[in-house]
C-alpha positions as CSV (number, residue, x, y, z in Angstrom):
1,X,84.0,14.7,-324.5
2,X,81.6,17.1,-325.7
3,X,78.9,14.8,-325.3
4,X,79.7,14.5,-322.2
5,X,79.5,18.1,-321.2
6,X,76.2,18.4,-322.4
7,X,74.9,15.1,-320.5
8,X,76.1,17.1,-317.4
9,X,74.1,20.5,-318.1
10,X,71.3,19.2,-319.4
11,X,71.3,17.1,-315.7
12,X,71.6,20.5,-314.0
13,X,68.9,22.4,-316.5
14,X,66.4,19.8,-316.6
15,X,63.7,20.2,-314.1
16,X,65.1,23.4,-312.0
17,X,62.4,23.8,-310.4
18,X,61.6,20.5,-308.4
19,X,65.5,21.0,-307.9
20,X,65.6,24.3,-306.4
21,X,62.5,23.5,-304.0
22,X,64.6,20.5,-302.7
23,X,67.5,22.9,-302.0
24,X,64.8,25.1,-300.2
25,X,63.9,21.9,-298.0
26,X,66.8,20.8,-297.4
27,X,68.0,24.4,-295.4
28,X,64.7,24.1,-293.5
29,X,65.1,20.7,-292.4
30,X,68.7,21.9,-291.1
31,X,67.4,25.0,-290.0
32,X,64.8,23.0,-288.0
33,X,66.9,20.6,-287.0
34,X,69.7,23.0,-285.4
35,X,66.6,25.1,-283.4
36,X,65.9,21.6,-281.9
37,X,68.9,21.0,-280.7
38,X,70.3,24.9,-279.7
39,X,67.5,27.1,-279.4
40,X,67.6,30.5,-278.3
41,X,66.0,30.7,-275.0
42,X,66.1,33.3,-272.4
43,X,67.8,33.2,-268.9
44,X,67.7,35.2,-265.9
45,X,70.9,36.0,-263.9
46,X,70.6,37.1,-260.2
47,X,72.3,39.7,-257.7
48,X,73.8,41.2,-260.3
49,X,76.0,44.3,-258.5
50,X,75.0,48.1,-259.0
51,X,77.3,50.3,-259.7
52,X,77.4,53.7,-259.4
53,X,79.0,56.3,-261.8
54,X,79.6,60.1,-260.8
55,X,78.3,60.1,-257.5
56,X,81.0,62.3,-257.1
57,X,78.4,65.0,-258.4
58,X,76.1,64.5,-254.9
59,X,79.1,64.8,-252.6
60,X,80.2,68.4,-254.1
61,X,77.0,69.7,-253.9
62,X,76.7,68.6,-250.0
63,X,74.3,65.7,-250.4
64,X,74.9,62.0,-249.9
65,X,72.8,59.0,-251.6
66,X,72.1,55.6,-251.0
67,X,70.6,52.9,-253.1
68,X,67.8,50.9,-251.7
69,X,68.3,47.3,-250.1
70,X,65.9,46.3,-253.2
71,X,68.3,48.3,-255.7
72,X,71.9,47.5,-254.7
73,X,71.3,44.2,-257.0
74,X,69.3,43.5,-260.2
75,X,68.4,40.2,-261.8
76,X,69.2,40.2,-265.5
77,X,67.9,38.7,-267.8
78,X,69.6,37.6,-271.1
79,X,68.4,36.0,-274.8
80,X,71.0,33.4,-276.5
81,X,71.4,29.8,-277.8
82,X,71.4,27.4,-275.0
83,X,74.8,26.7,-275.8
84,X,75.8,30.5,-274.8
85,X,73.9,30.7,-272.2
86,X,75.5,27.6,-270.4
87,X,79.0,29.5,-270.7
88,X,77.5,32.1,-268.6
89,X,77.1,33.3,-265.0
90,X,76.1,36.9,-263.2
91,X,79.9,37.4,-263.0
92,X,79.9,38.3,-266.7
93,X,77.7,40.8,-266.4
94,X,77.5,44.3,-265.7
95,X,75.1,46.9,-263.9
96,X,75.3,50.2,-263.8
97,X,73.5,53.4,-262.3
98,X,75.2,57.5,-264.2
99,X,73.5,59.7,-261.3
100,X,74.2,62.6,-263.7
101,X,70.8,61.0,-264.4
102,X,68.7,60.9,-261.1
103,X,65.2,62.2,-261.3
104,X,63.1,62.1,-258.5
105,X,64.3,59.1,-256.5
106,X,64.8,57.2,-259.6
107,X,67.4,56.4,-261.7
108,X,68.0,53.9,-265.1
109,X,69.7,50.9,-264.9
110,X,72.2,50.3,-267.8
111,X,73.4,46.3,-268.5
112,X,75.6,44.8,-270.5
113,X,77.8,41.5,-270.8
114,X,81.8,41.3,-270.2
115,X,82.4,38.5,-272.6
116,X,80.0,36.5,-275.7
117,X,78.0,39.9,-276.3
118,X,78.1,39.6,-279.5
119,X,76.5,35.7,-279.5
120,X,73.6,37.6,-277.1
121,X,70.5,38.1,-278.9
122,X,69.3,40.2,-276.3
123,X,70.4,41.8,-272.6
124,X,67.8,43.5,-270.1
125,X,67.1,44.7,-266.5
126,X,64.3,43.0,-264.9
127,X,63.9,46.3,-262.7
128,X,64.4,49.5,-264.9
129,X,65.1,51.6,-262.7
130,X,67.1,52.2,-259.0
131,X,65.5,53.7,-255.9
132,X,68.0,56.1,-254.6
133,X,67.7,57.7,-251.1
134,X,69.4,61.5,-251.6
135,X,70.1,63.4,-248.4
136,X,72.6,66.1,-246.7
137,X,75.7,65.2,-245.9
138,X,76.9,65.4,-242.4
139,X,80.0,65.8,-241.0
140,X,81.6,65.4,-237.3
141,X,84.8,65.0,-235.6
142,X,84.7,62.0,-232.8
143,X,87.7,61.5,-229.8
144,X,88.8,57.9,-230.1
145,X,88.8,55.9,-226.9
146,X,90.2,52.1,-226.3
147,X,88.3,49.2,-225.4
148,X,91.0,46.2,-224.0
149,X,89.4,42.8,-224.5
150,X,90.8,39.6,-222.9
151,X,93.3,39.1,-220.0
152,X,96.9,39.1,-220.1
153,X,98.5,36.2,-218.6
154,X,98.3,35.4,-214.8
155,X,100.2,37.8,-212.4
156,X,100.0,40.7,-215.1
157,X,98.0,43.2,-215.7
158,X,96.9,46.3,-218.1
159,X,98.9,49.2,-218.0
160,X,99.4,52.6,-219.8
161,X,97.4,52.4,-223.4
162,X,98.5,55.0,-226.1
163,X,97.2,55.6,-229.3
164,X,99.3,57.2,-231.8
165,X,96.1,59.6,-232.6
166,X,92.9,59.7,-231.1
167,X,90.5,62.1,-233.2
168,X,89.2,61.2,-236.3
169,X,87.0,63.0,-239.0
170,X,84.1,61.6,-240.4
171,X,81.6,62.3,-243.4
172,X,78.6,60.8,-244.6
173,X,74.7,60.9,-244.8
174,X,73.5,63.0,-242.0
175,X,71.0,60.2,-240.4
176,X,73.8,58.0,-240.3
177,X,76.1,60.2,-238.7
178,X,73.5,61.7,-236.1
179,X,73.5,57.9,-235.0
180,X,77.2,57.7,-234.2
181,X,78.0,57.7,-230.0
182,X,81.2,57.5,-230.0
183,X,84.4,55.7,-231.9
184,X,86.7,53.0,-230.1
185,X,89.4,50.8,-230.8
186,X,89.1,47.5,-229.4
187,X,92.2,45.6,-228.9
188,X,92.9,42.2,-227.4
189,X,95.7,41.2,-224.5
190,X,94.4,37.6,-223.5
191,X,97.4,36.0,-222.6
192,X,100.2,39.0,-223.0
193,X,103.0,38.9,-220.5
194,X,104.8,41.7,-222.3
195,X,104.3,45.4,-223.9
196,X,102.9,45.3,-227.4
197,X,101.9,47.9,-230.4
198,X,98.8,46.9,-233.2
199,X,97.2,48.7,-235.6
200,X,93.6,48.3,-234.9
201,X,90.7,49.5,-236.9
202,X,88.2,52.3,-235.3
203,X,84.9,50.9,-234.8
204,X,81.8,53.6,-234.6
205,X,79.1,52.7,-232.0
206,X,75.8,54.1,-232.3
207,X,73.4,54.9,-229.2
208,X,72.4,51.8,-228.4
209,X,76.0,50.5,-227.7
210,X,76.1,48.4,-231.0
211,X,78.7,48.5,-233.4
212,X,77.9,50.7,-237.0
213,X,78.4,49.7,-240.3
214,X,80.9,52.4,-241.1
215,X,81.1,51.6,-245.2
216,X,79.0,54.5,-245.4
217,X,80.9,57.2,-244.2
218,X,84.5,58.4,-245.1
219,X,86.7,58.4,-242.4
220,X,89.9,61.1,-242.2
221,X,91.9,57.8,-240.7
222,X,90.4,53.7,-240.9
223,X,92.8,52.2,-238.1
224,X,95.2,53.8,-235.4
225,X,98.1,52.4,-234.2
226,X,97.7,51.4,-230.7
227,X,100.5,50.2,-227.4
228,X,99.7,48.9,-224.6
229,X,101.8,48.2,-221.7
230,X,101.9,44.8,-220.2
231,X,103.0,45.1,-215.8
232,X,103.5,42.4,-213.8
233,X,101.7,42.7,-210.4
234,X,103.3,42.1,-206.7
235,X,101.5,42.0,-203.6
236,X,102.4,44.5,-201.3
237,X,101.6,44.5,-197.4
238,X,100.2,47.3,-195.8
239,X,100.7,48.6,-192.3
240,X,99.4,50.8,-189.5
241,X,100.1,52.9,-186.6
242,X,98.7,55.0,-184.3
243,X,98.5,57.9,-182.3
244,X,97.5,59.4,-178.9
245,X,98.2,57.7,-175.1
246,X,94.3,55.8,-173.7
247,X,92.4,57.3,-170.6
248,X,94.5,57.2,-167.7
249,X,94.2,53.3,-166.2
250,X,93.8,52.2,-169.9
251,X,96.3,51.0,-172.6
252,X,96.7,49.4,-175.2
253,X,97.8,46.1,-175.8
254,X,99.0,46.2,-179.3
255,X,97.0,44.1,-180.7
256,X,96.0,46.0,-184.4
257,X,93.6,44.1,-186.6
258,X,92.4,45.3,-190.2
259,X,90.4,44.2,-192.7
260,X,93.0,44.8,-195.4
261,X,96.2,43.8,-194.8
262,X,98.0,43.7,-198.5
263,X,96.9,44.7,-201.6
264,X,97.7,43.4,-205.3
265,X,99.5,46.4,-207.1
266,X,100.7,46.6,-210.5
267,X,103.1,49.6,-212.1
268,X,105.9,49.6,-214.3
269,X,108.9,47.8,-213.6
270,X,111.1,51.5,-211.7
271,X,107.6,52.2,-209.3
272,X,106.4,48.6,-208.1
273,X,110.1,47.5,-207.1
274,X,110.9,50.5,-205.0
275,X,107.7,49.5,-202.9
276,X,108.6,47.6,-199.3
277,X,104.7,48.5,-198.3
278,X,102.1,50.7,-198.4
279,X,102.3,52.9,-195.5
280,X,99.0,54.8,-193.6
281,X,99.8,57.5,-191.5
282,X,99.6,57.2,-187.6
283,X,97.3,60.2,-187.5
284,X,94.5,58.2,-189.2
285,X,94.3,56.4,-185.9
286,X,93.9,58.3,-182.7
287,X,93.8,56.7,-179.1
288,X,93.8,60.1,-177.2
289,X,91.4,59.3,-173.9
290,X,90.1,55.8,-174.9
291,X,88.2,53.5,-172.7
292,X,87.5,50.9,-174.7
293,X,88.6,49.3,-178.7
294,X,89.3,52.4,-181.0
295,X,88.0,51.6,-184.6
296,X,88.5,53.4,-188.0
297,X,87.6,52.5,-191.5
298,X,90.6,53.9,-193.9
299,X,90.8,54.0,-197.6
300,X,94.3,52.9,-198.1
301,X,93.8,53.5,-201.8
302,X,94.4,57.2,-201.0
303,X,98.1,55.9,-199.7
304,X,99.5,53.7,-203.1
305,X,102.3,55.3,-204.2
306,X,102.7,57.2,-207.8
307,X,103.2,55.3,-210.6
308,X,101.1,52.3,-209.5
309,X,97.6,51.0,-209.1
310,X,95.4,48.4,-207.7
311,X,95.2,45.4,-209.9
312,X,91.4,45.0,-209.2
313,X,90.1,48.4,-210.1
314,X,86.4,47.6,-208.3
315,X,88.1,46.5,-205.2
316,X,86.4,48.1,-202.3
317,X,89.8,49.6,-200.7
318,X,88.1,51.1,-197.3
319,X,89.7,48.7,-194.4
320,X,88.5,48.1,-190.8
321,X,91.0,48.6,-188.6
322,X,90.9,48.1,-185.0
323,X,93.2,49.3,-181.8
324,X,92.7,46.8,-178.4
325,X,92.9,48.7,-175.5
326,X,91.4,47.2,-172.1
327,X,91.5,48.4,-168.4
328,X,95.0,48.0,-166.9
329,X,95.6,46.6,-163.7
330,X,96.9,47.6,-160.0
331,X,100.1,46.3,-158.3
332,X,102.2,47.2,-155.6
333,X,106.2,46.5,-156.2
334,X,108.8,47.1,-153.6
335,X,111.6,48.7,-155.3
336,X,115.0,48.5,-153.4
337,X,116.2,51.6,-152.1
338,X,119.7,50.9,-154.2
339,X,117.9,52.0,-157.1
340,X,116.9,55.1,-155.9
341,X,119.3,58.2,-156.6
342,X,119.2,61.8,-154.9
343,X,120.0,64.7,-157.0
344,X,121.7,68.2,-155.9
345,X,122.6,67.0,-152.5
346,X,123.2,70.3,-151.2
347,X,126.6,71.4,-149.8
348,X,127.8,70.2,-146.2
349,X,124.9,67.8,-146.1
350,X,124.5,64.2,-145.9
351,X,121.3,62.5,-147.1
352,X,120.2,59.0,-145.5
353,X,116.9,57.1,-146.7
354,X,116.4,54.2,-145.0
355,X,116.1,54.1,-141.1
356,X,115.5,50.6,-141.1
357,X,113.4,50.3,-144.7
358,X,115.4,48.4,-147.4
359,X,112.5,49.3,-150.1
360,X,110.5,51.9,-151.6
361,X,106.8,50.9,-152.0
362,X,105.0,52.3,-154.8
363,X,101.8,51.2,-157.2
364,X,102.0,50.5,-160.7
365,X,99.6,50.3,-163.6
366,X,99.8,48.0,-166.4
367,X,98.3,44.8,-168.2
368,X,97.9,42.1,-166.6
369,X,100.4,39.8,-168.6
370,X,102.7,42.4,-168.6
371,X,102.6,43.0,-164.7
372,X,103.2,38.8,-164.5
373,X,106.3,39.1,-165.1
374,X,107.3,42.7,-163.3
375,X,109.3,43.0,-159.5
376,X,110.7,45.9,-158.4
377,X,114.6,46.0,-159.3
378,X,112.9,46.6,-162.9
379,X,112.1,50.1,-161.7
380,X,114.4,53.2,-161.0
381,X,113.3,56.2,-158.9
382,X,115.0,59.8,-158.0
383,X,114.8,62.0,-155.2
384,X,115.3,66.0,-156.4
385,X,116.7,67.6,-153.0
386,X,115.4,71.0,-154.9
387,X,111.9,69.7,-154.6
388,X,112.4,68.5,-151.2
389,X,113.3,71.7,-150.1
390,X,110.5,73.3,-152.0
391,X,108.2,70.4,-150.5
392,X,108.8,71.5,-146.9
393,X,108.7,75.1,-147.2
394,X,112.7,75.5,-146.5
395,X,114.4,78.8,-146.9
396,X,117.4,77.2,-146.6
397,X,118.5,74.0,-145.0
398,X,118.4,72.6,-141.9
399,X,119.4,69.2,-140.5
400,X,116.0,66.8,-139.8
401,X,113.6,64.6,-141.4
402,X,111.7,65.7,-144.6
403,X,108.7,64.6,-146.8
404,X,110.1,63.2,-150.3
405,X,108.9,62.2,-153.4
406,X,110.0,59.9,-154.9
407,X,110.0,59.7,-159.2
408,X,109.9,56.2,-160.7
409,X,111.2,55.2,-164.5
410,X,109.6,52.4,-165.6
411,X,109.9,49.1,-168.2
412,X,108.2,49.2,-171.0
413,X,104.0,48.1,-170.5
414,X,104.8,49.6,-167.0
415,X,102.8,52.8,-166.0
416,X,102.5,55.2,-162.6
417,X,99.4,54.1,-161.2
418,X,98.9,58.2,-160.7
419,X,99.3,58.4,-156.9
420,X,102.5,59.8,-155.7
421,X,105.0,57.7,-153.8
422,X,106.8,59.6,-150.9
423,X,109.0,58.8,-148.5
424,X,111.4,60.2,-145.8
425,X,114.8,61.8,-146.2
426,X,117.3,62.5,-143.4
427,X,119.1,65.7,-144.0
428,X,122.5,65.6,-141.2
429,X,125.2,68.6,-141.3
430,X,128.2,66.6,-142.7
431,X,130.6,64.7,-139.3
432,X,127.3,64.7,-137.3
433,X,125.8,61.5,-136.4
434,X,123.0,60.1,-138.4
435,X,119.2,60.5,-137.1
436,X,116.9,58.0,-139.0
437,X,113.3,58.9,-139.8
438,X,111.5,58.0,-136.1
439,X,114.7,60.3,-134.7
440,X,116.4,57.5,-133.0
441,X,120.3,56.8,-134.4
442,X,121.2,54.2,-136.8
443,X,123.9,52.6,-138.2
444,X,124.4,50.9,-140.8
445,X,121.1,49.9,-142.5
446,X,120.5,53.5,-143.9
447,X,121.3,54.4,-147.5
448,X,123.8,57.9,-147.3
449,X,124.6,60.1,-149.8
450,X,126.6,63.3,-149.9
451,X,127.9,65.6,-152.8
452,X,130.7,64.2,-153.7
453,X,128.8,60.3,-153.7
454,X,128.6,58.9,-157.1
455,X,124.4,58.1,-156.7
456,X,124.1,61.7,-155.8
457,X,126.2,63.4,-158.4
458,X,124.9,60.9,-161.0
459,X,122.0,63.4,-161.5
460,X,123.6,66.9,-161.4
């Protein structure tokens, strides 16, 4: 045993030397070996996020900062085995700006790794340092409007838009908000048929019309809730009148023409049903003394009743409207003396008309379709016995043969033709026998009235 023991130490003592250099080799070769096939390396790792710490410290001091386009990233670039560096990616990486350290538009970029910083030989910022833009803040307060995008569905239309607030504050660098125009809401109806409420984000646009990146600025609201009324629309006709009579020998013929004659309204539900049409007044129309076609141009917009509105808000709303009138024409009719009636026959009289006549002759006016179809047992006339008297320059009465004239009603379309119609009356003491006009007696064929006759009372 003990010869044994001393076989094996004097294998471990016996040429140390050569044995300790082949230790040494043998960790090189592995050391060598291992470089090969893991070395360190470096690698760089792109758009790399920027943050920034206390920029709180600007903001109270009433300045605002922005980093450069060129700093808002940084590549960096990190020393490690290959077999780190393959675990790897920008995501596990950090960048950081402290603006408690700006100095003249500069400020030092700080880097570090999330995860394997300790197998990381190494860990820089290919750009030291970040460009930061420092200016004053500005501050302004903005009315928010509505901007309705789309089209509800066919036969509807926009109505009443609210928004629950419409102001809104907003802070920020004071180039940027020198560029704001004005802040909107922009909200879509394309194919509503009914009332609906969103909350919509406010968008800021700048001077040019274009929309603004707002991530700048700090707003005293982001989004406002918005409703928007949905009507349905009905068509509604509108109609005309006039006033005024034509020049005498003129009239109209009734015939009204306009260039409008309905328009498309919409309105809530209460307003649009109560609507039978849309009404102009007569007086926007006035015949008084015409000659010839009377034409106006109205803007029936002015005459849409509260609580609705055109569906077409360009629509030009000014209509033509035009009144016929033409030259009437001349006709004599025979009207039978049965329908003429004498009025205030006076007392222990008898009236006769007739002598022979059966008709009154007189001339009308009217248009010629009209007169087609006219005779004379469509007129009416009277005879005031006042008048008569008056006519003849009587004190009081006295049988004989008088001037009268006679007053017509006429059908509808029918007009005087301005030239009085006059005939003769016979005035007889009552129980005396009758005289007709040419003073020779009659009997029979004239038409007599006294007081107490129904035709002669039927005007007292």
């Amino acid at each position: 045993m003990i010869k044994t023991l001393k076989k094996i130490l004097r294998l471990f003592t016996n040429n140390v030397g050569i044995k300790i250099l082949s230790l040494l080799l043998s960790v090189m070769i592995w050391l060598v070996v291992v470089s090969i096939d893991n070395p360190v390396k470096d690698q760089n790792f792109t758009q790399v996020p920027v943050t920034v710490l206390n920029g709180d410290t600007f903001e109270a001091s009433g300045q605002a900062f922005e980093l450069a386009d060129s700093s808002s990233t940084v590549t960096v670039t990190a020393r490690a085995e290959r077999s780190v560096l393959s675990q790897l990616s920008r995501d596990d990486f950090s960048a950081t700006i402290d603006m408690n350290n700006y100095s003249n538009g500069r400020v030092p970029i700080s880097v570090r790794a999330n995860r394997l910083s300790d197998k990381i030989v190494s860990l820089t910022p290919r750009t030291a340092y970040a460009v930061v833009d420092v200016e004053d803040l500005g501050a302004k307060q903005f009315s928010i409007d509505y901007e309705i995008t789309g089209e509800p569905a066919k036969g509807y239309s926009v109505g009443n838009v609210t928004l629950a607030s419409n102001v809104v504050r907003v802070q920020g660098p004071e180039s940027v908000v020198e560029t704001i125009d004005r802040a909107i809401v922009r909200v879509s109806v394309q194919g509503m048929t009914r009332d609906m409420r969103t909350e919509t984000p406010i968008i800021f646009i700048d001077r040019n019309g274009d929309d603004m990146d707002s991530s700048r600025l700090e707003l005293s609201r982001t989004s406002v809730s918005v409703t928007v009324e949905i009507w349905a629309n009905r068509e509604v006709p509108v109609s005309y009148s006039y006033t005024g009579v034509p020049a005498e020998g003129f009239a109209t013929t009734g015939n009204l023409t306009a260039t409008i004659n309905t328009l498309s309204l919409t309105g809530d539900s209460a307003s649009l049903s109560g609507i039978g049409s849309i009404t102009v007044p007569s007086d926007e129309i006035d015949i008084t003394g015409a000659t010839e076609n009377v034409t106006s141009v109205i803007d029936v917009s002015a005459y849409i009743p509260a609580g609705t509105s055109l569906v077409d808000k360009e629509m030009d709303t000014h209509s033509t409207v035009t009144v016929e009138i033409i030259a009437m024409n001349l006709m004599n009719v025979e009207v039978p003396l049965s329908n003429i009636t004498i009025d205030n026959v006076p007392e222990g009289f008898t009236i006769a008309l007739g002598g022979g006549l059966t008709s009154v002759v007189t001339s009308v006016r009217g248009l010629p379709d009209v007169l087609a179809s006219v005779d004379g047992s469509m007129l009416t006339g009277h005879i005031n016995m006042d008048d008569v008297k008056t006519k003849n320059g009587l004190n009081e009465w006295v049988p004989g043969v008088y001037d009268a004239d006679v007053v017509f009603s006429y059908p509808e379309g029918v007009y005087s033709s301005g030239v009085v119609t006059t005939t003769s009356v016979v005035v007889q003491a009552e129980g005396m026998p009758l005289i007709d006009p040419g003073g020779t007696a009659e009997s029979g064929e004239a038409v007599v009235y006294d007081n107490e006759s129904e035709a002669a009372q039927g005007h007292e």
